[in-house]
LUMLUM-125528 format. One record per residue (C-alpha): residue number from 0; residue in three letters; x, y, z. Coordinates in Angstrom, 2 decimals. Layout:
% residues N
SITE,k,r,xx,yy,zz
SITE,NUM,ALA,X,Y,Z
...
***
This chain:
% residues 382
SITE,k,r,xx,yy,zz
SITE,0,UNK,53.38,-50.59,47.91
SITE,1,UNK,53.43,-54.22,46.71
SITE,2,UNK,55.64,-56.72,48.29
SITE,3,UNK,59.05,-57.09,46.23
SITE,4,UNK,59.15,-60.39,43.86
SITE,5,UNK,62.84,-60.51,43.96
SITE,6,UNK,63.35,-61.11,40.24
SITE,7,UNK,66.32,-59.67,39.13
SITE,8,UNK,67.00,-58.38,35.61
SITE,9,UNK,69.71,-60.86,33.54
SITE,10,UNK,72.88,-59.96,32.96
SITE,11,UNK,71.73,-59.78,29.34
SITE,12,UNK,68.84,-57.28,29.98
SITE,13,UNK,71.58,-55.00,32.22
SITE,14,UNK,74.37,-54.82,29.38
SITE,15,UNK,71.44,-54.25,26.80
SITE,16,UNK,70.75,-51.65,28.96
SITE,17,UNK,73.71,-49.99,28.84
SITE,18,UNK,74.28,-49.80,25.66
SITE,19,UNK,70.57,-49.55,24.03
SITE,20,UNK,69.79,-46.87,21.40
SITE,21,UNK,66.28,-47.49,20.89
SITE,22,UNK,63.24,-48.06,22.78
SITE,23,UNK,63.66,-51.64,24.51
SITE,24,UNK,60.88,-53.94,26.01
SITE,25,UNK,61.42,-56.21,28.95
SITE,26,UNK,58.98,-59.02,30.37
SITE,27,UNK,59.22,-61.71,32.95
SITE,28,UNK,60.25,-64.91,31.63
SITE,29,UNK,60.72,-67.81,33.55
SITE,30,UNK,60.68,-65.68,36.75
SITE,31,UNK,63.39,-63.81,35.06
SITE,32,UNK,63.66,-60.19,33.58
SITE,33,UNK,64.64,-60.52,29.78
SITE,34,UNK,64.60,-57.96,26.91
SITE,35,UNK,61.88,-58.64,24.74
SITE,36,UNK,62.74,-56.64,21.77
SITE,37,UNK,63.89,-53.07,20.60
SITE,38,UNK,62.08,-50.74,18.44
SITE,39,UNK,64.13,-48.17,16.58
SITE,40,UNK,62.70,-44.70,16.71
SITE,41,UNK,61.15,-42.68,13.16
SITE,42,UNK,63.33,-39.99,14.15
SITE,43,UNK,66.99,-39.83,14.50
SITE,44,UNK,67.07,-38.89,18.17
SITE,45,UNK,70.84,-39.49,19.03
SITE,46,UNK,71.46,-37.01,16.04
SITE,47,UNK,69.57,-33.91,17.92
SITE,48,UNK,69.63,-32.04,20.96
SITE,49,UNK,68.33,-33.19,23.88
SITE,50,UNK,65.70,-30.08,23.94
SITE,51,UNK,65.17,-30.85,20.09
SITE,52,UNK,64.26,-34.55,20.93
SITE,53,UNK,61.93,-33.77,23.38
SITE,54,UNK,60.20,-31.25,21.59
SITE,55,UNK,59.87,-32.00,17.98
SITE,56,UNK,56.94,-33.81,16.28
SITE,57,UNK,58.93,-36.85,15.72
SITE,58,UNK,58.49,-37.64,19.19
SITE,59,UNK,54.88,-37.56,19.49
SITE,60,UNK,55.13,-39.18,16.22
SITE,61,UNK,57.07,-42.43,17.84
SITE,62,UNK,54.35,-43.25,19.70
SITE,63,UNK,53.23,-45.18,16.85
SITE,64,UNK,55.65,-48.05,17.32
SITE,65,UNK,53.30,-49.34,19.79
SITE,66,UNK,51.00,-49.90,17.61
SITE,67,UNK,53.34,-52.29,15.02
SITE,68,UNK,52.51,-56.21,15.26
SITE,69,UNK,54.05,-57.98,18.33
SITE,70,UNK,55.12,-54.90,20.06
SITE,71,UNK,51.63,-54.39,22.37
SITE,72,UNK,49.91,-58.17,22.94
SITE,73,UNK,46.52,-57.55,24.40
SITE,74,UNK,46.56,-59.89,27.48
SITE,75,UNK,50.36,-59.71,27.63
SITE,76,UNK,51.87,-57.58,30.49
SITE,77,UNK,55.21,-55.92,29.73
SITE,78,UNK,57.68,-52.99,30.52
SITE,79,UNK,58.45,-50.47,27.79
SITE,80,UNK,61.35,-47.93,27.83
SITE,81,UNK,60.15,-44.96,26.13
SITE,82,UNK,63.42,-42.61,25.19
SITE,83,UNK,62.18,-38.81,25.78
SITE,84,UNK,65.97,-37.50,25.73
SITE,85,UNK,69.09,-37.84,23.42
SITE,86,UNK,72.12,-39.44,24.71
SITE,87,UNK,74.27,-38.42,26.45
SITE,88,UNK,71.53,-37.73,28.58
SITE,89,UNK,69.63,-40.74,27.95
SITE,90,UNK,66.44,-40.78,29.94
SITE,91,UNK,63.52,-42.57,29.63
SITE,92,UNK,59.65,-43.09,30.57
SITE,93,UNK,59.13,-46.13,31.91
SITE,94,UNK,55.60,-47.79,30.86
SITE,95,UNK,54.08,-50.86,33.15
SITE,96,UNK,51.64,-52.17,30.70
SITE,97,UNK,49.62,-54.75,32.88
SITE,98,UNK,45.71,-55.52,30.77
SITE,99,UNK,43.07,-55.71,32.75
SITE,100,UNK,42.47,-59.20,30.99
SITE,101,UNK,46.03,-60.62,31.74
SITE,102,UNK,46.58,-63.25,33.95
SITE,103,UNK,45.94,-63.07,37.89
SITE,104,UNK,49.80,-64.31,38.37
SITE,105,UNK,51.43,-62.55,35.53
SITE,106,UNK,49.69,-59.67,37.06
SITE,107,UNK,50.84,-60.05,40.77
SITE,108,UNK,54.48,-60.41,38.94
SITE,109,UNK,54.68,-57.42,37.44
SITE,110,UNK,53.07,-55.30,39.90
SITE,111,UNK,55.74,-57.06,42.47
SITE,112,UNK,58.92,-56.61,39.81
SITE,113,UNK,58.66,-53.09,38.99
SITE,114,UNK,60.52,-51.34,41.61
SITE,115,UNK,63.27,-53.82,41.48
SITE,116,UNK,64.13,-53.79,38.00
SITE,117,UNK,63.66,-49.65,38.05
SITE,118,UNK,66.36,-49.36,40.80
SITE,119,UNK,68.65,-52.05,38.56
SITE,120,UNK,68.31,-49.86,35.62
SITE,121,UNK,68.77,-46.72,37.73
SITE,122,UNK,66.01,-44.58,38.49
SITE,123,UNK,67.88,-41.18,37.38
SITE,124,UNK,67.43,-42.52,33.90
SITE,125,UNK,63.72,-43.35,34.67
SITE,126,UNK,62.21,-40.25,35.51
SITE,127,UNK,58.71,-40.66,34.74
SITE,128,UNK,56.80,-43.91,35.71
SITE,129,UNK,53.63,-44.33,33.80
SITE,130,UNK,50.84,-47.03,34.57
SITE,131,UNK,48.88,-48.55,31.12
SITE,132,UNK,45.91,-51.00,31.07
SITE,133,UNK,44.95,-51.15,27.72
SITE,134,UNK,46.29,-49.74,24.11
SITE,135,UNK,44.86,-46.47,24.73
SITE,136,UNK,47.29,-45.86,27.51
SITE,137,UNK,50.00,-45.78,25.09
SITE,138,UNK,49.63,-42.57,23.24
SITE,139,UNK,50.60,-39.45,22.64
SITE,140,UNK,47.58,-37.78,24.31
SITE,141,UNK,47.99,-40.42,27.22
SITE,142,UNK,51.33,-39.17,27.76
SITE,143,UNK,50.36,-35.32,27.64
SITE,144,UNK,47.53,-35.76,29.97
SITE,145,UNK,49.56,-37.56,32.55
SITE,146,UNK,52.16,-35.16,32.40
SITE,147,UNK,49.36,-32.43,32.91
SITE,148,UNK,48.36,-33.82,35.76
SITE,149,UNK,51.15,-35.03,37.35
SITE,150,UNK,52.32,-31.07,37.48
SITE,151,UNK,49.05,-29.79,38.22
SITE,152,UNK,47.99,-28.24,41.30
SITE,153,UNK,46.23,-29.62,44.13
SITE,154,UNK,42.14,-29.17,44.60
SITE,155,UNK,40.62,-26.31,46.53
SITE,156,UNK,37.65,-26.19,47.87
SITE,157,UNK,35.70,-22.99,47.46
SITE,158,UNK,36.82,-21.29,50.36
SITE,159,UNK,40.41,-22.47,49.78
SITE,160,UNK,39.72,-20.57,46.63
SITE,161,UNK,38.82,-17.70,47.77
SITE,162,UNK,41.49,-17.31,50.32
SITE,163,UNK,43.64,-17.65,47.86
SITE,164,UNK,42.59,-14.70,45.69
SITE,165,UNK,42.59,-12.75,48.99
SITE,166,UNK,46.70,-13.38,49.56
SITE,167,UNK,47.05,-13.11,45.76
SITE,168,UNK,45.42,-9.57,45.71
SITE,169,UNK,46.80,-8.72,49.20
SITE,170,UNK,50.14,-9.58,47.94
SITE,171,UNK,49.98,-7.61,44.51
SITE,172,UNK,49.12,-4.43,47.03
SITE,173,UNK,51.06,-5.02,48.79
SITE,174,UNK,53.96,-5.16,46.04
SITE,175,UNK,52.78,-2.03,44.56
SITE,176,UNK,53.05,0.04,47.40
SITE,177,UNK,56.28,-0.85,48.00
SITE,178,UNK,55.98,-2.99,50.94
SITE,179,UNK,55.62,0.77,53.06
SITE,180,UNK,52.12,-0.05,54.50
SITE,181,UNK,52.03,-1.16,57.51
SITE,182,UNK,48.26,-1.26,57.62
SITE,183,UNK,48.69,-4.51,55.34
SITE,184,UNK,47.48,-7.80,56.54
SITE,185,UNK,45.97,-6.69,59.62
SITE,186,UNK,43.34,-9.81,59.50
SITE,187,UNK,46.18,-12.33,59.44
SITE,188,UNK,44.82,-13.80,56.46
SITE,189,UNK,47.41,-12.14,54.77
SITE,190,UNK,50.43,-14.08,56.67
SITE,191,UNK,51.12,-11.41,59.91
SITE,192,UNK,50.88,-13.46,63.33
SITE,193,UNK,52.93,-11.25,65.00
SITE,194,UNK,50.80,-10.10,67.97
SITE,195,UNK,53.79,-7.59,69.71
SITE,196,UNK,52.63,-4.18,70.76
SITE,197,UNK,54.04,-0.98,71.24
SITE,198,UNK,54.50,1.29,74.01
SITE,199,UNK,51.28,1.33,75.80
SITE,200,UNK,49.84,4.44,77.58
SITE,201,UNK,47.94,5.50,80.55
SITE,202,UNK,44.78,4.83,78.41
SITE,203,UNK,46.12,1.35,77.49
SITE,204,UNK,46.74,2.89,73.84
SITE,205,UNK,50.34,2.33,72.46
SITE,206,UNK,51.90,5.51,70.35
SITE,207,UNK,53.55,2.32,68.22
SITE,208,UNK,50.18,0.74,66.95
SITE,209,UNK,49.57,-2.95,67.83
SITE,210,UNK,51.32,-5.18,64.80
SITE,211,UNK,48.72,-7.95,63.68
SITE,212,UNK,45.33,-6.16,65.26
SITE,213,UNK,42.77,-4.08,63.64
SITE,214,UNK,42.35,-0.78,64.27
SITE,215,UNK,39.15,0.06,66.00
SITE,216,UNK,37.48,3.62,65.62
SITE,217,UNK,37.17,5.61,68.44
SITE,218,UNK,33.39,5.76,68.79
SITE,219,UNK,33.90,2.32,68.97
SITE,220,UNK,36.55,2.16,71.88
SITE,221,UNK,34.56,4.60,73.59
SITE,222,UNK,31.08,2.68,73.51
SITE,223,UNK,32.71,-0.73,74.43
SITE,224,UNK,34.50,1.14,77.22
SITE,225,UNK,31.35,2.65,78.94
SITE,226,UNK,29.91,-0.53,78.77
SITE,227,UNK,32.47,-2.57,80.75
SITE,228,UNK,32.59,0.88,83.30
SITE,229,UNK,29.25,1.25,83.77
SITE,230,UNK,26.78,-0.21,81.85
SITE,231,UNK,23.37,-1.97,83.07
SITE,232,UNK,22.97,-5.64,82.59
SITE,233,UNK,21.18,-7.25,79.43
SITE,234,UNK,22.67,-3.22,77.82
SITE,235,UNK,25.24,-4.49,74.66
SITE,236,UNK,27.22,-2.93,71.86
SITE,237,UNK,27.65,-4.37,68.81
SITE,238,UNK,30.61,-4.49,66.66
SITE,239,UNK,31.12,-5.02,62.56
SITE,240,UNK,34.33,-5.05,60.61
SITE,241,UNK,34.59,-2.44,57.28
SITE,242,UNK,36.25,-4.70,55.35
SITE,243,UNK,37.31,-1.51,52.50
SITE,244,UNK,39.60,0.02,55.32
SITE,245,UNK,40.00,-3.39,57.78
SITE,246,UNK,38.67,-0.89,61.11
SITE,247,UNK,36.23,-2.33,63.84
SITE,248,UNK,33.44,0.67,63.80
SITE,249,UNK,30.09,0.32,65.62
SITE,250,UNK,27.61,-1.23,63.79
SITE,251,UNK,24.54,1.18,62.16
SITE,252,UNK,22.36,0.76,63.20
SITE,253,UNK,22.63,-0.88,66.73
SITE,254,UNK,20.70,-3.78,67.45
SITE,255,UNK,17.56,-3.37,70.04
SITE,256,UNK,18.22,-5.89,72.62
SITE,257,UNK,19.94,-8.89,71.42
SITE,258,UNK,18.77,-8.61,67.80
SITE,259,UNK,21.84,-9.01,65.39
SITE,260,UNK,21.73,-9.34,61.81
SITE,261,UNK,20.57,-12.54,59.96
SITE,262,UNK,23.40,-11.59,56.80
SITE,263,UNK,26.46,-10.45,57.95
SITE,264,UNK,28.56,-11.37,60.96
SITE,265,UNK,29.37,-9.23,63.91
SITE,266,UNK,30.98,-9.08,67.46
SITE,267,UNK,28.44,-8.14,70.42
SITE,268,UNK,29.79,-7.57,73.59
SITE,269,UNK,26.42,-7.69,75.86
SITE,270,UNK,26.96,-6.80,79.94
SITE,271,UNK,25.58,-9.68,82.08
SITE,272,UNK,25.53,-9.99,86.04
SITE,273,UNK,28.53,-11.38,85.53
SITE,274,UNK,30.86,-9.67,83.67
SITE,275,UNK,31.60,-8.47,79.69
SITE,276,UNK,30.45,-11.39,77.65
SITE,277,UNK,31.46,-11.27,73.53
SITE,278,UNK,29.53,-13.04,71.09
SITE,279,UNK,30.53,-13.74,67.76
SITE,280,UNK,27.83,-14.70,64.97
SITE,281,UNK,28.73,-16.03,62.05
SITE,282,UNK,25.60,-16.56,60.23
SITE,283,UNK,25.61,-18.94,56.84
SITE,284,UNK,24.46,-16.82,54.11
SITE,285,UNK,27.41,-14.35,55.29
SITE,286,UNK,29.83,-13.49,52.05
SITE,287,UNK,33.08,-15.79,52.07
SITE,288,UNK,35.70,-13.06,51.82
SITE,289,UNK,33.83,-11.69,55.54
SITE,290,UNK,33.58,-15.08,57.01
SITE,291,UNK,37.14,-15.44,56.85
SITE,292,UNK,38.21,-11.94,57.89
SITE,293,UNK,35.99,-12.22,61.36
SITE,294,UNK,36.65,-15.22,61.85
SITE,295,UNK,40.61,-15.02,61.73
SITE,296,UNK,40.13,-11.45,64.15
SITE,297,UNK,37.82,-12.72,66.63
SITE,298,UNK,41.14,-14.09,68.72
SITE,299,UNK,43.14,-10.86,68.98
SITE,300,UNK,40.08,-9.02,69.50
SITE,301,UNK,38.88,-9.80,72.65
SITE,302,UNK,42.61,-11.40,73.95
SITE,303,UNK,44.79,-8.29,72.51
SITE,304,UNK,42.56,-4.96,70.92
SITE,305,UNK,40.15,-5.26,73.65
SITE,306,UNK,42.01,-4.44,76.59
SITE,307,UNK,44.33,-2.35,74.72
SITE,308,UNK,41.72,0.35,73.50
SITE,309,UNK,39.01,0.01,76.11
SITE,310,UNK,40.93,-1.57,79.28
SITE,311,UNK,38.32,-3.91,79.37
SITE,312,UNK,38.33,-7.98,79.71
SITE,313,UNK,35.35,-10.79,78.99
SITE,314,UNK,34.39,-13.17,81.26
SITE,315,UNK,33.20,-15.61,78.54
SITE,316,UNK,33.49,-15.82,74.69
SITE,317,UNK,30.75,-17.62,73.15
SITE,318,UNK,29.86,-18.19,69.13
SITE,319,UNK,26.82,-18.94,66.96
SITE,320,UNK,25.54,-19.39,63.38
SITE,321,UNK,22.14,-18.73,64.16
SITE,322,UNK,20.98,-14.85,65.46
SITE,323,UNK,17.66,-15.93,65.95
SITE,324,UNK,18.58,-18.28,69.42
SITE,325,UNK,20.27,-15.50,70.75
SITE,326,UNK,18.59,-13.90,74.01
SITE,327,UNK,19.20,-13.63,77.59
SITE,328,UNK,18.11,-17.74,77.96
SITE,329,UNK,20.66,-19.03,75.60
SITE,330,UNK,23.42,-16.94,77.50
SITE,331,UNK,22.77,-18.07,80.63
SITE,332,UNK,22.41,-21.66,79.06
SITE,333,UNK,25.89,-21.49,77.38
SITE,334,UNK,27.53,-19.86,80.38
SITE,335,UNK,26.65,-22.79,82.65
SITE,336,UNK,24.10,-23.08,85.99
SITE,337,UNK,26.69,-21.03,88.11
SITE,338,UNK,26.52,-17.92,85.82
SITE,339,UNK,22.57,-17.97,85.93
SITE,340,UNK,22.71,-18.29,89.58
SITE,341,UNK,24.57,-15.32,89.74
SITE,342,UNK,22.32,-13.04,87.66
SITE,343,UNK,19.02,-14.03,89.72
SITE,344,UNK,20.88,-13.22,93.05
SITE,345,UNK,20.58,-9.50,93.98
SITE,346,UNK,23.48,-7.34,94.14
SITE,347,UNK,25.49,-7.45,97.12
SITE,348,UNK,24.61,-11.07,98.32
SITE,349,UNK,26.99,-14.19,97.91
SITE,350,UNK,25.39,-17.43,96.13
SITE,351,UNK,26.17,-20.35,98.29
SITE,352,UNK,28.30,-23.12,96.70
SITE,353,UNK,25.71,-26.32,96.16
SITE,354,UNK,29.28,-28.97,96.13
SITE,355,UNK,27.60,-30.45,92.81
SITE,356,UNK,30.23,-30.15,90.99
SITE,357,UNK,28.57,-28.95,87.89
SITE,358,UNK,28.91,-25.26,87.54
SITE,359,UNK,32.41,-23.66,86.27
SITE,360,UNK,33.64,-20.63,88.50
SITE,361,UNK,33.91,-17.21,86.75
SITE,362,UNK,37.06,-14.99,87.63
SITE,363,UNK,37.06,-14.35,90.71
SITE,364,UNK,35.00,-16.45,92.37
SITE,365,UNK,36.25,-19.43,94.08
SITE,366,UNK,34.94,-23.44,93.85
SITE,367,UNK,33.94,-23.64,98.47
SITE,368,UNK,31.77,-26.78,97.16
SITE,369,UNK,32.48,-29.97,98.36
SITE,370,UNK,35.96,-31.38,98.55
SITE,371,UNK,37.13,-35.59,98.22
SITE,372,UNK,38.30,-37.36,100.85
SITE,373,UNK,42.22,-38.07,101.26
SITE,374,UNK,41.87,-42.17,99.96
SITE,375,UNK,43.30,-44.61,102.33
SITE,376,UNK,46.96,-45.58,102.57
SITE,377,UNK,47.63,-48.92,100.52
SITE,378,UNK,47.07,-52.02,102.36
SITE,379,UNK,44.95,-50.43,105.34
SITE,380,UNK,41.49,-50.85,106.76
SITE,381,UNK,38.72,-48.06,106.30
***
């Protein structure tokens, strides 16, 4: 905001304020705020409603005062008062008309004025503030479009977009079943957060179902389960979301190896030496809508449905846009020098500790590296 002038308006501009009828304009004038002139309207405005007056063609009509001799100068900054309601209500657009071609100083004036004298004249009666640097800001059509997009809504991207449709259309099922199912929202795209669970059971299944988790099918619980029991490493399962019924289900077919699809995303849970790892691929040719469903699951997934239906917990949780780097190398690469060390060591033998300080211990192991040194009390010798 521009630093305030301090011109005041006169006592003459304030009372002509007061009791003004038509459509006044104000400029600076020997550093001081002084009414320049009023304009009466073509219509008689303090005759009608207020709705009437702000609404009838007379008022678009008006706009043509600007256009009489001595009213608009082109180099001339002014303010205009621009009546859009009836007294008793009385309120106004205020127009800053400041050319382009004006004056550097006059310029620097009015820009520095206008909050002073819109506060003097009292901003409840000066609702709308419009900007004008030439003619053509003072129309009719200049006035529509700024109301337009003063009142318009705020850009979206594409994906903002789309997520928007999704809450639209999850919201008008939502309405029209009453607000009775509770299998609604489950992605948490929708709005539910809520991550509490029910009773749980022996199997780590609750009879009330887990609020804000997707169901899984129970192929899929099963598969995922006999890997983390006892499957072999480099053995995985991969995972895919229907996104019809919202339910994790195995994916068909399953990948050889560590071959996922190039299209679509999908949640692999692949058995190292180590422990259960997940990977989630996202790839960028995947459709929006699924994008956004996977990627707002992938967090309740492994932290909340996983253990839940299969009793099972990863070690690590990595993520990629591109299937084609994904193989035993790039694992071991993204889980750090420790993890590789771990799969290369034969079963039953402990990997000694190097004290590098560069690898990241797994659960249950423990960091026997090399420890610092206490430092040296303050003011004493080594």
């Amino acid at each position: 905001m521009a630093a305030q002038s301090g011109i005041a308006p006169t006592q003459e501009l304030t009372d002509l304020w007061t009791t003004a009828l038509a459509d006044p304009q104000i400029v600076i004038k020997d550093e001081q705020l002084v009414p320049s002139g009023t304009f009466t309207s073509t219509s008689p405005t303090s005759s009608l409603g207020e709705e009437d007056a702000a609404s009838d063609a007379a008022f678009a009509e008006d706009f043509a005062l600007f256009d009489q001799d001595g009213v608009v100068e082109e180099n001339v900054p002014a303010y205009y008062a621009y009546r859009i309601t009836a007294p008793p209500a009385s309120t106004f657009a205020f127009f800053s008309y400041v050319p382009d071609h004006a004056p550097v100083r006059q310029k620097m004036l009015y820009a520095s004025t206008q909050n002073t004298l819109v506060k003097s004249l009292g901003d409840s009666r000066l609702p709308l503030s419009i900007f004008a640097t030439s003619k053509s800001d003072l129309t009719h059509a200049s006035y529509l479009s700024h109301i337009e997009h003063s009142t318009a809504s705020a850009p979206l991207t594409a994906r903002e977009a789309e997520m928007a449709s999704i809450r639209a259309a999850e919201a008008s099922e939502a309405a029209s079943s009453g607000g009775n199912d509770t299998r609604q929202g489950r992605s948490m795209i929708f709005g539910n957060h809520d991550l509490e669970t029910g009773e749980q059971g022996a199997d780590g299944e609750g009879q009330n179902e887990a609020r804000g988790v997707l169901p899984w099918a129970d192929e899929a619980k099963e598969k995922v389960r006999e890997l983390g029991e006892s499957g072999e490493p480099g053995q995985s399962v991969a995972l895919e979301i229907d996104i019809s019924t919202e339910t994790v289900v195995l994916s068909t077919p399953q990948p050889s190896s560590l071959s996922l699809p190039t299209s679509s995303p999908c949640y692999l849970f692949y058995k190292h030496a180590a422990g259960l790892v997940l990977i989630y691929s996202c790839p960028p040719s995947s459709p929006i809508k699924s994008r956004l469903i996977y990627s707002s699951a992938v967090l309740v997934l492994y932290k909340v449905a996983l253990p839940q239906f299969t009793g099972q917990k990863i070690s690590k949780k990595l993520e990629t846009d591109s299937p084609d780097e994904v193989d035993a190398a790039w694992i071991d690469s993204e889980l750090g020098p420790s993890v590789a060390t771990v799969s290369s060591t034969p079963s039953g033998t402990e990997t000694p500790a190097t004290g590098s300080g560069t690898s990241t211990p797994l659960q249950g192991q423990k960091d026997e590296g090399m420890k610092f040194a206490r430092p040296a009390r303050p003011g004493r010798k080594r």
